[in-house]
ChimeraX commands (.cxc) that place a marker at each C-alpha (Angstrom):
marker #1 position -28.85,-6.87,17.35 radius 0.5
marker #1 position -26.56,-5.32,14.59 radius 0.5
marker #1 position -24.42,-8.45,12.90 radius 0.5
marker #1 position -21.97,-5.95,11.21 radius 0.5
marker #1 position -18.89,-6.30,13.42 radius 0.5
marker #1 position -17.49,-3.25,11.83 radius 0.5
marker #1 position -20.02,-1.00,13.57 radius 0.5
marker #1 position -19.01,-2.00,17.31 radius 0.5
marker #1 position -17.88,0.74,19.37 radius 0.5
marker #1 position -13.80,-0.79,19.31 radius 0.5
marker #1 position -14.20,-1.17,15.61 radius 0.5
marker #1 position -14.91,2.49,15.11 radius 0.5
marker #1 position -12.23,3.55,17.09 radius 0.5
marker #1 position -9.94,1.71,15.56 radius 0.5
marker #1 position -11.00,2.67,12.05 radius 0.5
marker #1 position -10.53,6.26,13.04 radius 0.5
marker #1 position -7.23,5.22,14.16 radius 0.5
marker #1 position -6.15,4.26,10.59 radius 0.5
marker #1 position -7.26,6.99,9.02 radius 0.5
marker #1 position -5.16,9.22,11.15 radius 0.5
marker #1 position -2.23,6.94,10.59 radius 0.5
marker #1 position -2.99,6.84,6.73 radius 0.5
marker #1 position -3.59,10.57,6.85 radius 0.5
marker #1 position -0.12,10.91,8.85 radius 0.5
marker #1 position 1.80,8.63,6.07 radius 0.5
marker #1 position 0.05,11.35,2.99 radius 0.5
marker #1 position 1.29,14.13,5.17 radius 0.5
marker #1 position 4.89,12.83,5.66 radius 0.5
marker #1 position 4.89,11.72,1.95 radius 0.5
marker #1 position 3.69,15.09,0.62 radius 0.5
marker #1 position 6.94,17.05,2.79 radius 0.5
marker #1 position 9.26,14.38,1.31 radius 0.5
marker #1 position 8.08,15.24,-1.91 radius 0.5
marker #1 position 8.33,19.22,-1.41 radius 0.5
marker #1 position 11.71,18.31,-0.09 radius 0.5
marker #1 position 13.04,16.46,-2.40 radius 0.5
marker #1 position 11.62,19.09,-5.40 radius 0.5
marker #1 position 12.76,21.97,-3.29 radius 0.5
marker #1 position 17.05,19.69,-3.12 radius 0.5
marker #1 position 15.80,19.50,-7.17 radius 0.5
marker #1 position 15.45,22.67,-7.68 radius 0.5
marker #1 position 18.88,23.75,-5.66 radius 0.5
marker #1 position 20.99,21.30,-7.61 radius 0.5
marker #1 position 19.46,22.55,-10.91 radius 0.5
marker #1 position 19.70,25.79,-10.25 radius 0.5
marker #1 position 22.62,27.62,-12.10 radius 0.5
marker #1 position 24.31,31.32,-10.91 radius 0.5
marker #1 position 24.03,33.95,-13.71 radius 0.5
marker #1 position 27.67,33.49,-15.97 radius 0.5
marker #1 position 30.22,36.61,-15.90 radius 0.5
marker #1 position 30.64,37.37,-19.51 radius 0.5
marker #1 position 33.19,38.98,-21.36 radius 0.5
marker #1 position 34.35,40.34,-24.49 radius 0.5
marker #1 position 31.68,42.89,-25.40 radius 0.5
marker #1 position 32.60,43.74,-28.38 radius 0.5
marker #1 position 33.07,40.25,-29.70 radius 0.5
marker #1 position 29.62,39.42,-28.42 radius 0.5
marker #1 position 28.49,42.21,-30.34 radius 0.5
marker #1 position 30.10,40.68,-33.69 radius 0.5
marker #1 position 28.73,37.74,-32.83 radius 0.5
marker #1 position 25.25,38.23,-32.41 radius 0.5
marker #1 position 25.31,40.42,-35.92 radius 0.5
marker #1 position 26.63,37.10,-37.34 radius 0.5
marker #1 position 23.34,35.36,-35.96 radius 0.5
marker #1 position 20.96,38.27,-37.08 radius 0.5
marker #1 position 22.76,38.15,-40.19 radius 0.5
marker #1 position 21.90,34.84,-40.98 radius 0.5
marker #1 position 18.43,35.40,-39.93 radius 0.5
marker #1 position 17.97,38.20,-42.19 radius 0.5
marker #1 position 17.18,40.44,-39.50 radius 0.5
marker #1 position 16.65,43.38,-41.74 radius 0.5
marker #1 position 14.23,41.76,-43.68 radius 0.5
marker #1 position 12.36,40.82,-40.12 radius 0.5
marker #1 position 12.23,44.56,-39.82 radius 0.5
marker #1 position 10.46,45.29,-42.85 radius 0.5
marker #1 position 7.51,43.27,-41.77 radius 0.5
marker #1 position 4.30,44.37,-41.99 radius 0.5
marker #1 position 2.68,41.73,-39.94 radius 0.5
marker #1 position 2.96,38.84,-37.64 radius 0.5
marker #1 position 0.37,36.82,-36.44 radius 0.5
marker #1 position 0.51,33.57,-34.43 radius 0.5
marker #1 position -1.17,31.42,-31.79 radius 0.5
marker #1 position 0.72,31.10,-27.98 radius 0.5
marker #1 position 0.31,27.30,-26.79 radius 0.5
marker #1 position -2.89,26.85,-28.74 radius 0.5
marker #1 position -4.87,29.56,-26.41 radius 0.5
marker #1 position -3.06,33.40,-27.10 radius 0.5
marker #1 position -4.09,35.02,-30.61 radius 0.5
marker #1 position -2.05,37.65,-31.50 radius 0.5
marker #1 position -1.84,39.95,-35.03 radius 0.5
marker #1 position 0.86,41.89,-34.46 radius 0.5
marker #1 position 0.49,44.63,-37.13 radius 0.5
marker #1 position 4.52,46.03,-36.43 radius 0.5
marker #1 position 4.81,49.07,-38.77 radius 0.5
marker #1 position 1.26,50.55,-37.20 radius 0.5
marker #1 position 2.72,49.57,-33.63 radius 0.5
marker #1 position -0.60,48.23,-33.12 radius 0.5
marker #1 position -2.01,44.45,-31.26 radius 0.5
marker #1 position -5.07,42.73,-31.80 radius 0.5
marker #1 position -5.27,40.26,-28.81 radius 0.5
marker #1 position -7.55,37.29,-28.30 radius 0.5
marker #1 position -8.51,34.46,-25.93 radius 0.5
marker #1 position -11.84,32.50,-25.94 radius 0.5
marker #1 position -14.32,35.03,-25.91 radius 0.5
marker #1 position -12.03,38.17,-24.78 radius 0.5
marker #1 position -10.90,40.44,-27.77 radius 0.5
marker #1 position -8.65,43.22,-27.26 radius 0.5
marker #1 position -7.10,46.08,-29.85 radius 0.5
marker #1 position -4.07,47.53,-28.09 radius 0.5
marker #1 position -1.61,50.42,-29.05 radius 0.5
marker #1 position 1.58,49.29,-28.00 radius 0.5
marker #1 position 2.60,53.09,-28.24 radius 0.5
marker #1 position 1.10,54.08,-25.04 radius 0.5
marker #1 position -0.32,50.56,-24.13 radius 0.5
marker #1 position -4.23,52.35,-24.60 radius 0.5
marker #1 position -6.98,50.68,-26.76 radius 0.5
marker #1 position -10.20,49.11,-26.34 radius 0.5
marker #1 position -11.53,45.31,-25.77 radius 0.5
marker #1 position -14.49,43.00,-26.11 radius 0.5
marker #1 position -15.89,39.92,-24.00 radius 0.5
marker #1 position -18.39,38.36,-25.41 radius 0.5
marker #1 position -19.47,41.25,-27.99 radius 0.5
marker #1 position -19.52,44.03,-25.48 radius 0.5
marker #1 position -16.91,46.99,-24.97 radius 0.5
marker #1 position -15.40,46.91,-21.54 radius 0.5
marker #1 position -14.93,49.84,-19.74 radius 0.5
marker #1 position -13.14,51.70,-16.42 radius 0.5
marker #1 position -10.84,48.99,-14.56 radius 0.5
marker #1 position -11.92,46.00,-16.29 radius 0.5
marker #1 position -11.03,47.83,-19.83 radius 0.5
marker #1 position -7.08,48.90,-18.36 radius 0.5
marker #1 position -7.21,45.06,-16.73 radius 0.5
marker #1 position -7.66,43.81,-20.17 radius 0.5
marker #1 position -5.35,46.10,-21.60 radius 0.5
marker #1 position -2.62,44.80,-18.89 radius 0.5
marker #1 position -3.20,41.37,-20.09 radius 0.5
marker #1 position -2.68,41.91,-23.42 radius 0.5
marker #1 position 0.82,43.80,-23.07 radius 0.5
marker #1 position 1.88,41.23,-20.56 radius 0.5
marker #1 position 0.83,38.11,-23.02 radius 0.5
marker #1 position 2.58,40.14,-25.64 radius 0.5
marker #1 position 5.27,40.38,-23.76 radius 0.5
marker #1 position 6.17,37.34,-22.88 radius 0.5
marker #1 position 4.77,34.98,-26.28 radius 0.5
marker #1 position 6.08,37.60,-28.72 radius 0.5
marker #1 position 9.50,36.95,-27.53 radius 0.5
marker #1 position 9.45,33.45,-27.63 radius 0.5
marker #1 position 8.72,33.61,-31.04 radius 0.5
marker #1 position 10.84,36.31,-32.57 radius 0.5
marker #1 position 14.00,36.78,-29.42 radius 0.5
marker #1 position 16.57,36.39,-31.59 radius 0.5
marker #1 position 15.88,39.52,-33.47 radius 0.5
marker #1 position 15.75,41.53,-29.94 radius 0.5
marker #1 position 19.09,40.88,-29.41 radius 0.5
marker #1 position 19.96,44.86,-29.84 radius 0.5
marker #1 position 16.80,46.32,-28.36 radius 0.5
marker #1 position 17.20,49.43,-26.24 radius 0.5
marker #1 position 18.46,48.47,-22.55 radius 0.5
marker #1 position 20.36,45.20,-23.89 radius 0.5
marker #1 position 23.94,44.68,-23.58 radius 0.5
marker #1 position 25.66,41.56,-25.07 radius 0.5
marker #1 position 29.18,39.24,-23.79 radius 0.5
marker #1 position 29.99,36.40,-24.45 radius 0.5
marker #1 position 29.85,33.11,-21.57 radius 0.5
marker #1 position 31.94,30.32,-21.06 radius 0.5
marker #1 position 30.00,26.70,-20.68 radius 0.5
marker #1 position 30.18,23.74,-18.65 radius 0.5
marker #1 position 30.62,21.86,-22.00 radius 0.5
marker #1 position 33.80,23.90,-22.67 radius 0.5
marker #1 position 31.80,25.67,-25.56 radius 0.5
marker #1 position 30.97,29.48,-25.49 radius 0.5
marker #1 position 27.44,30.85,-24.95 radius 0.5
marker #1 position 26.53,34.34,-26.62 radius 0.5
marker #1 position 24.65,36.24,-23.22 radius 0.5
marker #1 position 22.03,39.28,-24.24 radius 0.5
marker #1 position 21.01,40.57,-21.07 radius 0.5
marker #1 position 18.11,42.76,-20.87 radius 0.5
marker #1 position 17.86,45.62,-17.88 radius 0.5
marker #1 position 14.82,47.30,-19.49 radius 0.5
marker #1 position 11.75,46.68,-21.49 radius 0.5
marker #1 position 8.63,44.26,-21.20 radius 0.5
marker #1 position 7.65,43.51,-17.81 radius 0.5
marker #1 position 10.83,42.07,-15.93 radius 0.5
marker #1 position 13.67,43.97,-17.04 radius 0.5
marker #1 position 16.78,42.39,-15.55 radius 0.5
marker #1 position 16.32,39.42,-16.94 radius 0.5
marker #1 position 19.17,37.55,-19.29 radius 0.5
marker #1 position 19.49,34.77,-21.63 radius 0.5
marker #1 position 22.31,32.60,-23.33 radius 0.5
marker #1 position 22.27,31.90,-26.37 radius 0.5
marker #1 position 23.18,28.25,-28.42 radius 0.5
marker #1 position 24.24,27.82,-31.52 radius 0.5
marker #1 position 26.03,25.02,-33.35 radius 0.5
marker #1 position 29.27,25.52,-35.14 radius 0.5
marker #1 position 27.58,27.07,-38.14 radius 0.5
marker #1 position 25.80,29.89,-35.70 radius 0.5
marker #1 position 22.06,28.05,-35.80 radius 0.5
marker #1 position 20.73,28.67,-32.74 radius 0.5
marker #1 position 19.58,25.23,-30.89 radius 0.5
marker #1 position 18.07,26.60,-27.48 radius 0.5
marker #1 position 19.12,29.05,-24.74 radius 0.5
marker #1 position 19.70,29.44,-21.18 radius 0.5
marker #1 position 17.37,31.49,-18.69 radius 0.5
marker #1 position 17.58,33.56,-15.65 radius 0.5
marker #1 position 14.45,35.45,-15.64 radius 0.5
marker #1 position 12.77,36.81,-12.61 radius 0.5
marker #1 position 9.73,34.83,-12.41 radius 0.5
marker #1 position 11.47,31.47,-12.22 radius 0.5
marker #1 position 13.30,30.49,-9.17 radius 0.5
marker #1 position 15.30,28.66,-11.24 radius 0.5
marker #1 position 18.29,29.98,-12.92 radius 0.5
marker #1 position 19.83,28.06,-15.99 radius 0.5
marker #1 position 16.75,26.03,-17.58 radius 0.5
marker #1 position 17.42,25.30,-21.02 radius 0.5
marker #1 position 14.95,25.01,-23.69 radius 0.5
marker #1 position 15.20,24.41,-26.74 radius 0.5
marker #1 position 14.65,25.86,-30.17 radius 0.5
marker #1 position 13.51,24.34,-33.09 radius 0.5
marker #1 position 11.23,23.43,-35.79 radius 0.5
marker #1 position 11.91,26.72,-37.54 radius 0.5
marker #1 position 10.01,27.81,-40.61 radius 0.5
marker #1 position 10.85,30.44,-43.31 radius 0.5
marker #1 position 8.69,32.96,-43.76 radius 0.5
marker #1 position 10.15,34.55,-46.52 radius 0.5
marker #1 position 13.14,36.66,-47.67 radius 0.5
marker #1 position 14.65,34.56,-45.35 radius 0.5
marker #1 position 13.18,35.35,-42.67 radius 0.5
marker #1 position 13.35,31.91,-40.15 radius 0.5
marker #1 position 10.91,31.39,-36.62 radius 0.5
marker #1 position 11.14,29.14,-34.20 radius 0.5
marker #1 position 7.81,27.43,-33.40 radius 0.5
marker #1 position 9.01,24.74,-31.06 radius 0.5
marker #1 position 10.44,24.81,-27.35 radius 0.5
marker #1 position 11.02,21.52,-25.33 radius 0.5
marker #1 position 12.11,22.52,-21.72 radius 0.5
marker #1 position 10.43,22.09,-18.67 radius 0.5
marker #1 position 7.42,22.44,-20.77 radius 0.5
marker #1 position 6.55,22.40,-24.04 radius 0.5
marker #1 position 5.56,25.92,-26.39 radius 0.5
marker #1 position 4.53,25.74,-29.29 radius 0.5
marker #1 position 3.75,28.45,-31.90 radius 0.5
marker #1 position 1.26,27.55,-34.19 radius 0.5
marker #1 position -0.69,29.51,-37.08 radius 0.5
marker #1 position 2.44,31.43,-37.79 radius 0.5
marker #1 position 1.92,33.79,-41.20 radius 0.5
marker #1 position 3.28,36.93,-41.66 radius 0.5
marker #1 position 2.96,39.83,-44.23 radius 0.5
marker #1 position 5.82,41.91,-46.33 radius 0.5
marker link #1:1,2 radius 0.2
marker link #1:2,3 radius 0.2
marker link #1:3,4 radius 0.2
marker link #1:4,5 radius 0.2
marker link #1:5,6 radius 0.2
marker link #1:6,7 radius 0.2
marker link #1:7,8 radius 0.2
marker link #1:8,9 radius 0.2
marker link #1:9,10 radius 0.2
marker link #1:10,11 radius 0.2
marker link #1:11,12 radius 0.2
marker link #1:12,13 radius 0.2
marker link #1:13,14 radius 0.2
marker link #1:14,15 radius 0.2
marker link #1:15,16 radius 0.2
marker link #1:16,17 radius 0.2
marker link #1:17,18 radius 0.2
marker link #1:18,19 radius 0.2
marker link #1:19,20 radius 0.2
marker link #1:20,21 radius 0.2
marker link #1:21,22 radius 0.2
marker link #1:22,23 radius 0.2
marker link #1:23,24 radius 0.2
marker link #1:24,25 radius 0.2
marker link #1:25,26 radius 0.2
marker link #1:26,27 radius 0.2
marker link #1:27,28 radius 0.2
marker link #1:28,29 radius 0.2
marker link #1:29,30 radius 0.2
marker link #1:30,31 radius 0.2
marker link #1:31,32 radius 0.2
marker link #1:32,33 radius 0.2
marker link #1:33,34 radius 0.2
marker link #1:34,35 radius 0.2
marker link #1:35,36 radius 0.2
marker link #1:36,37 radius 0.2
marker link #1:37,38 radius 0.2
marker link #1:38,39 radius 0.2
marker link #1:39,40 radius 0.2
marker link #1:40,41 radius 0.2
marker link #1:41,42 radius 0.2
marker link #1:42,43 radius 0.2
marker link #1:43,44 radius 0.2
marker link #1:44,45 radius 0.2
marker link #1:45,46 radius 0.2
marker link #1:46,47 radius 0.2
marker link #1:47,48 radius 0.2
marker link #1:48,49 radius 0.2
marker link #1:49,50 radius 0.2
marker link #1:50,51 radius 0.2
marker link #1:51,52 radius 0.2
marker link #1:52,53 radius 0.2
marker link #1:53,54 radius 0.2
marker link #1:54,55 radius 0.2
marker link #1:55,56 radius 0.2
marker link #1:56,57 radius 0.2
marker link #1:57,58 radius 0.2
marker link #1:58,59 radius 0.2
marker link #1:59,60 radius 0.2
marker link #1:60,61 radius 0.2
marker link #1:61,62 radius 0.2
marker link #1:62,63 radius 0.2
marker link #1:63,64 radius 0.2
marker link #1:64,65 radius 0.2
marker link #1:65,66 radius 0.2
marker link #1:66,67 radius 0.2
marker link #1:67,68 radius 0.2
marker link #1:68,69 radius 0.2
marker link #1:69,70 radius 0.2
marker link #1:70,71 radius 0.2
marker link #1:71,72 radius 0.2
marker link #1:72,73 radius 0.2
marker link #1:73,74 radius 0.2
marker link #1:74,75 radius 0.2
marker link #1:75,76 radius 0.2
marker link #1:76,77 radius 0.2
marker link #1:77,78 radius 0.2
marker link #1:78,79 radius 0.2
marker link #1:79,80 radius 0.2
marker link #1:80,81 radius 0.2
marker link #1:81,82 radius 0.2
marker link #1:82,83 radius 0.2
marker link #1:83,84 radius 0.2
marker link #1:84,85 radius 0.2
marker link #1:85,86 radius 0.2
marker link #1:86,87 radius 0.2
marker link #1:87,88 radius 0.2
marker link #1:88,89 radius 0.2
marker link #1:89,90 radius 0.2
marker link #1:90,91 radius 0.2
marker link #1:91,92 radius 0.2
marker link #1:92,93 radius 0.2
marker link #1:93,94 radius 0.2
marker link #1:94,95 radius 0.2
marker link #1:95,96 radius 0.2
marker link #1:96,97 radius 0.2
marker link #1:97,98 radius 0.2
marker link #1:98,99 radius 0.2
marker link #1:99,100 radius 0.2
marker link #1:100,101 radius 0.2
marker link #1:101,102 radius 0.2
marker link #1:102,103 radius 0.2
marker link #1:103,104 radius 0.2
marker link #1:104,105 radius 0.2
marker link #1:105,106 radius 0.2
marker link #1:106,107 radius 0.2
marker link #1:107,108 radius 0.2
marker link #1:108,109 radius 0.2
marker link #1:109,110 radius 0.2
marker link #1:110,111 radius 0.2
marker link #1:111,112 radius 0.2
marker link #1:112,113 radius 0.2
marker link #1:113,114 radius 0.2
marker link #1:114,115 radius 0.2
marker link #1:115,116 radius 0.2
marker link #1:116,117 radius 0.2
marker link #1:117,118 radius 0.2
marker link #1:118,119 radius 0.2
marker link #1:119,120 radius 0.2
marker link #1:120,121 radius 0.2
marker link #1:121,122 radius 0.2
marker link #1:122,123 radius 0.2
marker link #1:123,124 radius 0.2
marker link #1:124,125 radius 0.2
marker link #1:125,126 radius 0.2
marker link #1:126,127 radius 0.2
marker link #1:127,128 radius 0.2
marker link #1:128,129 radius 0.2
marker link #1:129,130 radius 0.2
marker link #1:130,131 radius 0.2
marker link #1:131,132 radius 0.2
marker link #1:132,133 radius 0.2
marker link #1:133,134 radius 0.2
marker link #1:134,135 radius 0.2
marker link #1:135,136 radius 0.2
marker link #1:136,137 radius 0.2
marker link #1:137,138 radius 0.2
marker link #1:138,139 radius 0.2
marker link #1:139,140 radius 0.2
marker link #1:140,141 radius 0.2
marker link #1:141,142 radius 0.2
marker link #1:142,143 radius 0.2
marker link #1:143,144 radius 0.2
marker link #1:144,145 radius 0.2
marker link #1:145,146 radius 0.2
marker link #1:146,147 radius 0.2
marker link #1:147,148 radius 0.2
marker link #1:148,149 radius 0.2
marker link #1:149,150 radius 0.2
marker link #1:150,151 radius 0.2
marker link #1:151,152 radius 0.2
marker link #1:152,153 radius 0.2
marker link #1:153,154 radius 0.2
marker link #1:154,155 radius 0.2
marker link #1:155,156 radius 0.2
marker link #1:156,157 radius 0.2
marker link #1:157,158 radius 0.2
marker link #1:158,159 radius 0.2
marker link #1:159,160 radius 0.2
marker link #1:160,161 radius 0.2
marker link #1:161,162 radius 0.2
marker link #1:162,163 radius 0.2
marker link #1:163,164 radius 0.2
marker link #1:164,165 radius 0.2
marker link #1:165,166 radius 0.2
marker link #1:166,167 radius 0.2
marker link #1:167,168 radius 0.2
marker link #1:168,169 radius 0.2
marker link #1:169,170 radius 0.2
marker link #1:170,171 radius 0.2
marker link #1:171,172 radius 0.2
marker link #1:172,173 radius 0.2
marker link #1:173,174 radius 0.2
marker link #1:174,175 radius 0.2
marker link #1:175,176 radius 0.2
marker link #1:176,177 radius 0.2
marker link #1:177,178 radius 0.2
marker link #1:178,179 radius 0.2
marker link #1:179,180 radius 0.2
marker link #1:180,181 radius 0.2
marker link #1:181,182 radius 0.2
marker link #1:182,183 radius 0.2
marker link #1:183,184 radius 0.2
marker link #1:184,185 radius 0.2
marker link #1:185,186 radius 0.2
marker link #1:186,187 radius 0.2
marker link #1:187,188 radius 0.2
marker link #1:188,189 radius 0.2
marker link #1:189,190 radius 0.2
marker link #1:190,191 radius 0.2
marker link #1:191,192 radius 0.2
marker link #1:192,193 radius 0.2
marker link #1:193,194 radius 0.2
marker link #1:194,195 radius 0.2
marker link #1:195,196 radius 0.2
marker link #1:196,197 radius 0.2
marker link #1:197,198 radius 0.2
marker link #1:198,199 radius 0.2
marker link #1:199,200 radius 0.2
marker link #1:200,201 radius 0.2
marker link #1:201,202 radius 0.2
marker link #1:202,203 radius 0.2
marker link #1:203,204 radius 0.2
marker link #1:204,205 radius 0.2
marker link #1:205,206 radius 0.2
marker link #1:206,207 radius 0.2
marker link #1:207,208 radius 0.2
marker link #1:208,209 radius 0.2
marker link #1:209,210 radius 0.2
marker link #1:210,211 radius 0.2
marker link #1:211,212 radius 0.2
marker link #1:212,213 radius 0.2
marker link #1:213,214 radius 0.2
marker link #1:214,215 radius 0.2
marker link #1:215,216 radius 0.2
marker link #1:216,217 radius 0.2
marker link #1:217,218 radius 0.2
marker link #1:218,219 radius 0.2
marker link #1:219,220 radius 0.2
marker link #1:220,221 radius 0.2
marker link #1:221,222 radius 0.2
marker link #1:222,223 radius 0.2
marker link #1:223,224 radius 0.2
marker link #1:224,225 radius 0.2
marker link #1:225,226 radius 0.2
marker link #1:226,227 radius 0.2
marker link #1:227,228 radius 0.2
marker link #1:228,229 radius 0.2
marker link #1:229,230 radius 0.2
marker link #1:230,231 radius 0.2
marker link #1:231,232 radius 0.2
marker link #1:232,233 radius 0.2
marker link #1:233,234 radius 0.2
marker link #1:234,235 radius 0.2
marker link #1:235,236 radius 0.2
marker link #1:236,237 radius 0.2
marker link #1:237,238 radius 0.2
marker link #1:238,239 radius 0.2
marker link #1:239,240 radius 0.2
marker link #1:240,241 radius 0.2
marker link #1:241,242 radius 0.2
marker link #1:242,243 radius 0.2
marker link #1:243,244 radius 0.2
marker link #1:244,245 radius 0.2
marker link #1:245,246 radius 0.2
marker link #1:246,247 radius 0.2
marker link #1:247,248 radius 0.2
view
């Protein structure tokens, strides 16, 4: 005779019973959540600002470059840096040439015409996995380059510039970008204190569903010749630049 009550026939049944019902409550709880991230993310989200006043803009972002001595980021030789403590990059600018790396992957990529060759674990890749590699490189490039050195991109080819009004009744310098990299269309606001210092900017990029975020931008270093990176964004998430040197 089995003494375990919990193996009678009724007791199994109703055991099965709760699970369903506990199952039920996890199910209910997980659509509450979605919903209530999905009302989050509505509320949050923010409609791209009409700007104005192009030509102002224009001044205004010279003013910014100005201060960051944006010719003398020009003249650089070479800028290398870690992305989030994974992404190597030496970005040798004057040769227009990358040298990408992530754990064992290496990859040497001419950002000319985006060819090159690349490495995993010692040995040369080849065919589609080379041009995959290659892909991932431009597109890491891409997007970690600019949070390090955006400011400086604020004339690139495809950009135009105008100047936002914000909810805090302060103005917002806009640099929308409709080519280049790999979401043209995207456009940020720009920051800056009453001494033109950038502090953070405003996104609407393509990949996020979410127009508006804000992240910061701080802990900047000078490199020389005045020359001043931010290594520091606090937003949704946290990047961080680290291993920043650069050559003249």
């Amino acid at each position: 005779m089995d003494s375990n009550p919990l193996n009678t026939p009724n007791n199994r049944f109703t055991s099965i019973d709760m699970i369903q019902r506990v199952l039920k409550i996890v199910i209910f709880a997980f659509i509450g959540l979605v919903a209530i991230g999905a009302c989050g993310i509505f509320i949050a989200n923010e409609n791209l600002p009409s700007g104005t006043q192009e030509d102002a803009a224009d001044a205004w972002a010279m003013e910014i470059q100005s201060k960051l001595n944006k010719k003398a980021f020009d003249s650089l030789k070479v800028v290398q840096w870690t992305f989030r403590g994974s992404n190597k990059y030496v970005w040798r600018k004057q040769d227009g040439w990358l040298e990408y790396s992530k754990g064992n992957l290496k990859v040497h990529l001419n950002l000319t015409d985006l060819t090159g060759y690349a490495y995993k674990n010692g040995q040369p890749l080849q065919g589609d996995k080379l041009e995959k590699k290659l892909q991932q490189a431009w597109s890491g490039f891409c997007n970690d380059s600019f949070w390090l050195v955006a400011p400086y991109k604020m004339f690139d080819e495809g950009t135009s510039r105008s100047i936002v009004q914000l909810e805090d009744g302060k103005k917002g310098l806009m640099v929308a970008y409709a080519s280049g990299g790999v979401t043209p269309g995207d456009a940020y606001v720009w920051l800056v204190d009453d001494d033109n210092n950038i502090t953070g900017w405003k996104m609407w990029v393509k990949i996020i569903p979410v127009g508006g975020l804000h992240f910061t931008w701080e802990n900047w270093m000078e490199v020389g010749n005045g020359v001043q990176l931010s290594t520091y964004h606090k937003g949704v998430i946290k990047i961080e630049m680290t291993d920043v040197e650069v050559v003249f």
